[in-house]
TIVO-902010 format. One record per residue (C-alpha): residue in one letter; residue number from 1; z negated, x, y. Coordinates in nm, 3 decimals. Example, Ala and Ser with C-alpha at 12.3 -4.5 7.8 and 13.67 -1.06 7.14 Angstrom:
# TIVO-902010
+-----+-----+---------+---------+---------+
| res |   n |       w |       u |       v |
+-----+-----+---------+---------+---------+
|   a |   1 |  -0.780 |   1.230 |  -0.450 |
|   s |   2 |  -0.714 |   1.367 |  -0.106 |
+-----+-----+---------+---------+---------+
END
This chain:
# TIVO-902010
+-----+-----+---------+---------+---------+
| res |   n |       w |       u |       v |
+-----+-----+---------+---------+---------+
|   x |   1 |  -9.749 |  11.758 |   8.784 |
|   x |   2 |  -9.867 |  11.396 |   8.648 |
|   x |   3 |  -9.699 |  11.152 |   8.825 |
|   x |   4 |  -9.883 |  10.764 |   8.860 |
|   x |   5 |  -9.626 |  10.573 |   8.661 |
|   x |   6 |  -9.671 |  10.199 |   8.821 |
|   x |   7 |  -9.573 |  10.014 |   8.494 |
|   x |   8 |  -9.900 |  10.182 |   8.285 |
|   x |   9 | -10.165 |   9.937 |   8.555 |
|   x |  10 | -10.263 |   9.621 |   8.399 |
|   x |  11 | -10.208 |   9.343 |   8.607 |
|   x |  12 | -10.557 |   9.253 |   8.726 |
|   x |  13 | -10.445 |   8.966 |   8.923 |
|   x |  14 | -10.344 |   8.720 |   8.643 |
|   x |  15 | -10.630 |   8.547 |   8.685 |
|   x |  16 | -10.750 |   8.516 |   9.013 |
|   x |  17 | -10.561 |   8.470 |   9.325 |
|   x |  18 | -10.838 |   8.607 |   9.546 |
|   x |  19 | -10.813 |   8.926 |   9.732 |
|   x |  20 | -11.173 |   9.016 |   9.605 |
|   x |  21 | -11.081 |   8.994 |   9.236 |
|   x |  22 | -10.705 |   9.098 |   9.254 |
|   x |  23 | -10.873 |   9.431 |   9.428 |
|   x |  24 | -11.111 |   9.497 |   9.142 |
|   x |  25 | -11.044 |   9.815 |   8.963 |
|   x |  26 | -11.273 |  10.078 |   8.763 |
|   x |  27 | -11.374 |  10.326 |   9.006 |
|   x |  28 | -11.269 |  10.667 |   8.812 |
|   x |  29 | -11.476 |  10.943 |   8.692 |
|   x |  30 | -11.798 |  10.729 |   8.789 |
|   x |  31 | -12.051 |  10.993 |   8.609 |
|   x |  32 | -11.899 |  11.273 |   8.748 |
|   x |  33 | -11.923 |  11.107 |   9.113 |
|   x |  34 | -12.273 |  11.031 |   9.117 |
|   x |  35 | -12.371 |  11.384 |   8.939 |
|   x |  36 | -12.158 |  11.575 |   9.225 |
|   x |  37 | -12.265 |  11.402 |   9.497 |
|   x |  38 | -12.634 |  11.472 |   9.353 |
|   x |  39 | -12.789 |  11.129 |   9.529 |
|   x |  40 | -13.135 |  11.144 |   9.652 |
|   x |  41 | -13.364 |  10.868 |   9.754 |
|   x |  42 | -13.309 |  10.725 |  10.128 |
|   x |  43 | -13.013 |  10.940 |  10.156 |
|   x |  44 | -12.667 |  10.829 |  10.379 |
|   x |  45 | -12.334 |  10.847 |  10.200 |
|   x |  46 | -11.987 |  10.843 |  10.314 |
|   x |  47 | -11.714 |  10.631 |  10.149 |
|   x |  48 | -11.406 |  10.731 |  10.294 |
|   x |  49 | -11.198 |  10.509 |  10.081 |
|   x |  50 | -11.404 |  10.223 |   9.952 |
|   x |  51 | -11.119 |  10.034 |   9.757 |
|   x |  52 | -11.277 |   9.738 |   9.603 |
|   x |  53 | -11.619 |   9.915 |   9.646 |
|   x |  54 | -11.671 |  10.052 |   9.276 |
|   x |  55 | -11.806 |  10.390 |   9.392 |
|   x |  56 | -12.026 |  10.236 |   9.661 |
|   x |  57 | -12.181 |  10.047 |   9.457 |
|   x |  58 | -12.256 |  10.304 |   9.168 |
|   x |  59 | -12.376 |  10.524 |   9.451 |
|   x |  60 | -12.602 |  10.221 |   9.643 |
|   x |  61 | -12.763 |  10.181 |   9.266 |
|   x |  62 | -12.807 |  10.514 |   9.195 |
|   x |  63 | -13.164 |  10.579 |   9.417 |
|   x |  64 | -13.372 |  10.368 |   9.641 |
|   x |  65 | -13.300 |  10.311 |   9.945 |
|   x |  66 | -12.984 |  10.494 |   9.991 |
|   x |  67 | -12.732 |  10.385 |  10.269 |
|   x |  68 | -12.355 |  10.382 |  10.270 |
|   x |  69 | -12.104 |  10.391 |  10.522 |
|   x |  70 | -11.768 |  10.311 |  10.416 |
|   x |  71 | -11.399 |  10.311 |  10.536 |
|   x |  72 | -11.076 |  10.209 |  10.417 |
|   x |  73 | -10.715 |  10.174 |  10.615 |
|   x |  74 | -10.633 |   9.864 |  10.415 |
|   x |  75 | -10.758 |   9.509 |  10.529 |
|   x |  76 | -10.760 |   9.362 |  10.162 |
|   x |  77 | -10.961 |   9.678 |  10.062 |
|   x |  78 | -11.212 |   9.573 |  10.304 |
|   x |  79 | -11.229 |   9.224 |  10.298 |
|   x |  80 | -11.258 |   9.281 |   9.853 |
|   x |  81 | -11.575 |   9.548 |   9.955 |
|   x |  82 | -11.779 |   9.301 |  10.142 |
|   x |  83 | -11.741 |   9.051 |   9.863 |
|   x |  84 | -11.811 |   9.318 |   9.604 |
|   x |  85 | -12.092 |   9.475 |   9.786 |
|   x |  86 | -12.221 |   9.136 |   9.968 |
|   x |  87 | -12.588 |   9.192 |   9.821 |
|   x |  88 | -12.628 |   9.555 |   9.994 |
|   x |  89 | -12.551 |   9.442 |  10.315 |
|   x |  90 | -12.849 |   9.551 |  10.453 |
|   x |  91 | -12.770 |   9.901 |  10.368 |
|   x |  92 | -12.389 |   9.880 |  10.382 |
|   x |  93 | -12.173 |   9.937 |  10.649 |
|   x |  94 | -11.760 |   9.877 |  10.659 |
|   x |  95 | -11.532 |  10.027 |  10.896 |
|   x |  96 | -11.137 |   9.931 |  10.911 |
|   x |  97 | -11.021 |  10.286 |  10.965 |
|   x |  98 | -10.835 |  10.554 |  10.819 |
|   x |  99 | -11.041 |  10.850 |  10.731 |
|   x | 100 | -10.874 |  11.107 |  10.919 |
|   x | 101 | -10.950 |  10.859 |  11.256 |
|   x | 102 | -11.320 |  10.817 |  11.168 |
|   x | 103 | -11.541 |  10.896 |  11.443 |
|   x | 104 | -11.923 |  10.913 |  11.278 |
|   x | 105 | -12.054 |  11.078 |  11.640 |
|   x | 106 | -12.390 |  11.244 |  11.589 |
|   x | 107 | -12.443 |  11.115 |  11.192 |
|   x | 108 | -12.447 |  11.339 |  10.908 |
|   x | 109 | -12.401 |  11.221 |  10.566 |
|   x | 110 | -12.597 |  11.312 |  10.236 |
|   x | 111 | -12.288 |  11.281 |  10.075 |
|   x | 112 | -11.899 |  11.219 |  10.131 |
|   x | 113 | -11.656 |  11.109 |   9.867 |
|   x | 114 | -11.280 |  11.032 |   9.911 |
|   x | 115 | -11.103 |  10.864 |   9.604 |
|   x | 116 | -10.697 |  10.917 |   9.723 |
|   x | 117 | -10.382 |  10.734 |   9.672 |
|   x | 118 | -10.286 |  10.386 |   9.587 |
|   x | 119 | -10.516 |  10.185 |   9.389 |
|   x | 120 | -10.404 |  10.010 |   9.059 |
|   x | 121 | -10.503 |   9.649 |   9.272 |
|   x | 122 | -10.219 |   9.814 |   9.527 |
|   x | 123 |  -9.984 |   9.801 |   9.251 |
|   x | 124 | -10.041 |   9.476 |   9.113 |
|   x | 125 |  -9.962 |   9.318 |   9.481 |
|   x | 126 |  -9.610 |   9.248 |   9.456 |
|   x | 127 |  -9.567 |   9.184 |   9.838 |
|   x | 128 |  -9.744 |   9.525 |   9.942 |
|   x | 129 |  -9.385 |   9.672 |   9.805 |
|   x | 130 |  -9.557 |   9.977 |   9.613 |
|   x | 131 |  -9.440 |   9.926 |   9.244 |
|   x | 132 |  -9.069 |   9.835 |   9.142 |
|   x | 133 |  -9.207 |   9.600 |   8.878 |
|   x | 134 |  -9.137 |   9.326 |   9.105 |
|   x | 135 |  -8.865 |   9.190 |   9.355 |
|   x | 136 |  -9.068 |   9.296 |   9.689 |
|   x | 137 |  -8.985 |   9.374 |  10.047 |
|   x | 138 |  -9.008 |   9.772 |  10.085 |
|   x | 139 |  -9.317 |   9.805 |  10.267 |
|   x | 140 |  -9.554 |  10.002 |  10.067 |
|   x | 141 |  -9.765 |   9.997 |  10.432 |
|   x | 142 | -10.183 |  10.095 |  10.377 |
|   x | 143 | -10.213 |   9.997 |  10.687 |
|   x | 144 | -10.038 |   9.667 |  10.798 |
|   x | 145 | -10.120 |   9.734 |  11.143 |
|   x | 146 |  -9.888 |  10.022 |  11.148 |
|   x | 147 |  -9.487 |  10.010 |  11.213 |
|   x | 148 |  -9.333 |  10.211 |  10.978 |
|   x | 149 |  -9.193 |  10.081 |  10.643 |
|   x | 150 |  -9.038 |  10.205 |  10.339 |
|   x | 151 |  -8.771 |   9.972 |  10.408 |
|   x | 152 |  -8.712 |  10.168 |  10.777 |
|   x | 153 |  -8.693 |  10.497 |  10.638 |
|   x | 154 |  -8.486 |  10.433 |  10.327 |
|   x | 155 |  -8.214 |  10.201 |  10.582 |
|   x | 156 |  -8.221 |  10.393 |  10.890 |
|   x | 157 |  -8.351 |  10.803 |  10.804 |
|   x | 158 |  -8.035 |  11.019 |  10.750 |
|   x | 159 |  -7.928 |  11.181 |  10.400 |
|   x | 160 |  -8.104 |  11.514 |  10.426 |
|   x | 161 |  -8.403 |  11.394 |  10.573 |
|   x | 162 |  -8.420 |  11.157 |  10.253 |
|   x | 163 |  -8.355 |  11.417 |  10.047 |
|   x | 164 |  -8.627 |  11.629 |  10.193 |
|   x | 165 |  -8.919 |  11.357 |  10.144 |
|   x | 166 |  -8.726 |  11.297 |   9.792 |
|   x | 167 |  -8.796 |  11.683 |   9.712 |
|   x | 168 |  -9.111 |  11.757 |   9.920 |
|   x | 169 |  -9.304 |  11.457 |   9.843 |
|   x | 170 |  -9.180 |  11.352 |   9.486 |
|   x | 171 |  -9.073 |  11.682 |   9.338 |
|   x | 172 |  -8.725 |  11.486 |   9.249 |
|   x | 173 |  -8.476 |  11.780 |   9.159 |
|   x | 174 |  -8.188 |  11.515 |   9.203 |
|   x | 175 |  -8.329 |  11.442 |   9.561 |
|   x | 176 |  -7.999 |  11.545 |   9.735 |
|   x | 177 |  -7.806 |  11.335 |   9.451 |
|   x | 178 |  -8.014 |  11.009 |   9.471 |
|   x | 179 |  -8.039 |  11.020 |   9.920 |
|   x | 180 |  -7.651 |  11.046 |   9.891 |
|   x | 181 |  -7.584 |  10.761 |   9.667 |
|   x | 182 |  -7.870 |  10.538 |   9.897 |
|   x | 183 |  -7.660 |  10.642 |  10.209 |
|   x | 184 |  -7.355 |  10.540 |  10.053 |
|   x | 185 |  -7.473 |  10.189 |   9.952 |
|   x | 186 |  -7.763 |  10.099 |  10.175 |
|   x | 187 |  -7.923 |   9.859 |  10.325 |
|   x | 188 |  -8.199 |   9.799 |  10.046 |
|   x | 189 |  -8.394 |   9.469 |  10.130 |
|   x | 190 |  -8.635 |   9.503 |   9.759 |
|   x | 191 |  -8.791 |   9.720 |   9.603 |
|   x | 192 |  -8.570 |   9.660 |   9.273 |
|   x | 193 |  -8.282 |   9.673 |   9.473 |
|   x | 194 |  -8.339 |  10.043 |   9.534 |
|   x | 195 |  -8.486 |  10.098 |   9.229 |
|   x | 196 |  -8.165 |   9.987 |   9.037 |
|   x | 197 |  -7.946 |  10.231 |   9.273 |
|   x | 198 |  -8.187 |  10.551 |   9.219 |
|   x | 199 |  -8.122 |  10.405 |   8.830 |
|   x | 200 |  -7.739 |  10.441 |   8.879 |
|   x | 201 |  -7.751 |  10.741 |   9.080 |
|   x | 202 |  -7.843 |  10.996 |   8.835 |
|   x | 203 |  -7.664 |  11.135 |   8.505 |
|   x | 204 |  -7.732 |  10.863 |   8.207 |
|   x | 205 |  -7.952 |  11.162 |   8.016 |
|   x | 206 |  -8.174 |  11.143 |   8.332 |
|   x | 207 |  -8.240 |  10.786 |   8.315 |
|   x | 208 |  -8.407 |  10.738 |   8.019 |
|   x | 209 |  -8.706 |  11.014 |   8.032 |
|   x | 210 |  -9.071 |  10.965 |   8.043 |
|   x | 211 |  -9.071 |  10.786 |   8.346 |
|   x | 212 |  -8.847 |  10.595 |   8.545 |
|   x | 213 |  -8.580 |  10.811 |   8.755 |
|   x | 214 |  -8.688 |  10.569 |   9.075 |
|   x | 215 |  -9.085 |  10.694 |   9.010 |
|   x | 216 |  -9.101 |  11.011 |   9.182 |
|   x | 217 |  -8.889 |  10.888 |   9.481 |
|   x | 218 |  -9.126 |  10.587 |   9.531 |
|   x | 219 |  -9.399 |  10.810 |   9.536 |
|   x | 220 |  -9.220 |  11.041 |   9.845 |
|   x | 221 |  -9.140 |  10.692 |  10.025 |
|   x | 222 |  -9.524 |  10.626 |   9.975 |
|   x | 223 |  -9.638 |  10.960 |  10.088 |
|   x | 224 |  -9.397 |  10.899 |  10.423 |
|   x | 225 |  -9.489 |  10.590 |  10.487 |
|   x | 226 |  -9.825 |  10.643 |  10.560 |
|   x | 227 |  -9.855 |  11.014 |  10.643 |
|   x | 228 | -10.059 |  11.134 |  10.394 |
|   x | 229 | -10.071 |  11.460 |  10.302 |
|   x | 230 | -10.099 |  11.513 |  10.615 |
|   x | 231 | -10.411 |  11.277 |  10.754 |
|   x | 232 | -10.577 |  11.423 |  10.438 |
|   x | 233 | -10.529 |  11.769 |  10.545 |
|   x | 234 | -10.689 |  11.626 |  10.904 |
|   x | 235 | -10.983 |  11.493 |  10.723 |
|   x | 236 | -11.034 |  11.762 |  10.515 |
|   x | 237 | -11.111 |  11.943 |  10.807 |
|   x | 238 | -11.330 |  11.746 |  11.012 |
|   x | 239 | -11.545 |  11.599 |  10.652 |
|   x | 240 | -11.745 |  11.922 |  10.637 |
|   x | 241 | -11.890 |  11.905 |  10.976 |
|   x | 242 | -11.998 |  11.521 |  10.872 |
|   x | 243 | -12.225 |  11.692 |  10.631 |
|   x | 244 | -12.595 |  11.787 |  10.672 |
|   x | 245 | -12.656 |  12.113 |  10.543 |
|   x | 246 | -12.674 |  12.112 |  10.151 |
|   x | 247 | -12.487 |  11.763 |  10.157 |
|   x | 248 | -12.157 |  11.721 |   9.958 |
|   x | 249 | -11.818 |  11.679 |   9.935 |
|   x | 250 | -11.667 |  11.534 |   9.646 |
|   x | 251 | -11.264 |  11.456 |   9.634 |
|   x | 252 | -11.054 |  11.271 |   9.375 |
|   x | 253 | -10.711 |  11.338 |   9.358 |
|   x | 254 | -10.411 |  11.237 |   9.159 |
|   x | 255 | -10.114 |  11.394 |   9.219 |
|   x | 256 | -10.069 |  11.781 |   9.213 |
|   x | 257 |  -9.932 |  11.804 |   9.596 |
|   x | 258 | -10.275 |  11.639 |   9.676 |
|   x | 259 | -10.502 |  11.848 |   9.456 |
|   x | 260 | -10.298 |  12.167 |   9.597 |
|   x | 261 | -10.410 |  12.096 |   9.955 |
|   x | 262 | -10.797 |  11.985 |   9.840 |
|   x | 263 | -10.794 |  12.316 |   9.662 |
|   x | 264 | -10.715 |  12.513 |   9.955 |
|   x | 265 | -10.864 |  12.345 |  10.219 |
|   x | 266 | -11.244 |  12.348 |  10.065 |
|   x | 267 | -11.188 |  12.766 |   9.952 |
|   x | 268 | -11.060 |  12.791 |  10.317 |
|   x | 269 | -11.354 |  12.621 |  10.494 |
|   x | 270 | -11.647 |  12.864 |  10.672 |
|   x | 271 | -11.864 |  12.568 |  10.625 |
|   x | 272 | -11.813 |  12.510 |  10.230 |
|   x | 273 | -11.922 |  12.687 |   9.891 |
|   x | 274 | -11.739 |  12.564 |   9.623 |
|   x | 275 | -11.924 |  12.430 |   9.322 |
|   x | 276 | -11.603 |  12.323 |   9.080 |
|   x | 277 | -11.422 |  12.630 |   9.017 |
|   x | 278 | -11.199 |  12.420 |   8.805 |
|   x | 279 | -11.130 |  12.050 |   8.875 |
|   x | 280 | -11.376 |  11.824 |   8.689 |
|   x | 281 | -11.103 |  11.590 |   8.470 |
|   x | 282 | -11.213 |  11.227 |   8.279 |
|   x | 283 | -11.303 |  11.275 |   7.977 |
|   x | 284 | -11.150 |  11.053 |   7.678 |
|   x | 285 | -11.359 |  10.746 |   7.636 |
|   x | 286 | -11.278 |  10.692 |   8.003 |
|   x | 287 | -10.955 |  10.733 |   7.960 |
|   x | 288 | -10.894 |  10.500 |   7.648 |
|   x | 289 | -11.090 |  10.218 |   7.872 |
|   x | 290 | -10.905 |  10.301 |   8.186 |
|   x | 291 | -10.578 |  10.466 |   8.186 |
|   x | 292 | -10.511 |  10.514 |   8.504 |
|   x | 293 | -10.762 |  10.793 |   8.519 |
|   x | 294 | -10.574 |  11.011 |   8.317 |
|   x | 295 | -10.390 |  11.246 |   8.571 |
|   x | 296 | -10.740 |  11.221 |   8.828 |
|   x | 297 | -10.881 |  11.517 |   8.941 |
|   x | 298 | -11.264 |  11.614 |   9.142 |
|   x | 299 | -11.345 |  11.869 |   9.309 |
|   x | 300 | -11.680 |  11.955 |   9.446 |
|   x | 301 | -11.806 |  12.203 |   9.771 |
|   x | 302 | -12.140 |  12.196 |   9.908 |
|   x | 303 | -12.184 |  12.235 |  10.319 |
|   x | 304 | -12.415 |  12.551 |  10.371 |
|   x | 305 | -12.709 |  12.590 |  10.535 |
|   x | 306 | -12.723 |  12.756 |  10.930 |
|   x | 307 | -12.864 |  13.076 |  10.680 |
|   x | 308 | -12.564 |  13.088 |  10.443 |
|   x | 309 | -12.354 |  13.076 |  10.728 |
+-----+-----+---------+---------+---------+
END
């Protein structure tokens, strides 16, 4: 498994204080996107997490007259895409949703695409709370409409419930050691605040690996927070019946416990043929301009037709 190690992303608000440009990232695997999703002219796409709006826009340039709807859970994220994409509007529209709430009623998409996780902009946000690069509140909310925090669960969730996330969600084989030390010396206000106790928790030949010791349990508290392995297994399942027959499906993921379920769910699906027997990767002149695309991951399935079925 290839964990997203927060201290690799540049920090691509140093010069610009705007939401628009601090959201700006490289959309990832851009050739292979527009190749899977095999654009045609006048055709409607679905971007289920628009980010910034890098992949919308490769796929509103990529034939005439092609229309996108796209979503994303996070405000900022929206308010970056209409800036980004403010010259399509005529064939753009944005939705403040999560994907696995979206409602499309009686439309059918050429295309969908979901990019997951936490964007590199995420990261570079020191108040959203994701990265322990900075002093933040725990938060590490997509959603800022929603209650939960990293800050409740890490104060107020009992030791083996920690250690659960810890194990189930990060993969942290010291998830039992690190929930008991937290229990014994919480509240945590910051993000470096925790960070420093995971640190302190584990044997000294532990804490000076490849990555940080608090990496993998920032990516459970993530995961928690905003439920979602499990509102991509929900979307994973309704996304094929968005399709028109023929139309496709293409998925980024990032993180092995991701790519596991997007494996399983498209071979599982009556409505789906897969077309990527084994997950398209970037290749390396994307990765030497943009290293966070290193650990991503596509896979493609095609809906069928009312014959194939």
């Amino acid at each position: 498994m290839t964990l997203p190690d927060p201290s690799i992303f540049p920090n691509s608000s140093s010069n610009s204080s705007s939401s628009e440009l601090t959201f700006a990232h490289i959309p990832v695997l851009s050739r292979e996107v527009i190749e899977g999703l095999a654009i045609c002219p006048g055709g409607h796409y679905l971007d289920a997490t628009v980010g910034a709006g890098g992949h919308s826009r490769l796929i509103l340039e990529a034939a005439p007259d092609v229309q996108v709807t796209a979503i994303d859970q996070d405000a900022q994220a929206i308010a970056a895409a209409q800036h980004t994409l403010s010259s399509y509007r005529d064939r753009l529209q944005l939705h403040h949703t999560n994907f696995a709430n979206y409602n499309p009623g009686a439309t059918q998409f050429n295309g969908i695409l979901a990019d997951l996780g936490v964007s590199s902009a995420q990261f570079d946000r020191p108040e959203r709370g994701f990265s322990f690069r900075h002093e933040a509140p725990l938060d590490m909310r997509m959603d800022s409409r929603q209650e939960l925090t990293a800050a409740h669960i890490i104060n107020h969730w009992d030791e083996a419930k920690l250690a659960d996330i810890f194990y189930t969600y990060g993969e942290e084989r010291l998830s039992r050691k690190i929930s008991r030390h937290i229990i014994e010396r919480r509240p945590f206000q910051t993000t470096k605040q925790l960070a420093k106790a995971i640190f302190y928790s584990v044997p000294p030949s532990y804490r000076y690996g490849r990555i940080h010791p608090a990496t993998r349990v920032f990516q459970a508290l993530r995961i928690a927070v905003n439920g979602e392995l499990d509102v991509l297994k929900t979307f994973l399942t309704k996304a094929p019946c968005w399709l028109k027959p023929g139309g496709r499906l293409v998925i980024i993921s990032f993180h092995s416990l991701e790519d596991r379920i997007v494996k399983h769910s498209l071979k599982d699906s009556p409505l789906l043929k897969i077309l990527t027997k084994k997950p398209k990767i970037p290749q390396k002149d994307e990765i030497q301009k943009n290293v966070r695309a290193r650990s991503a991951k596509l896979r493609i399935a095609e809906r069928l037709t009312e014959e194939e079925i």
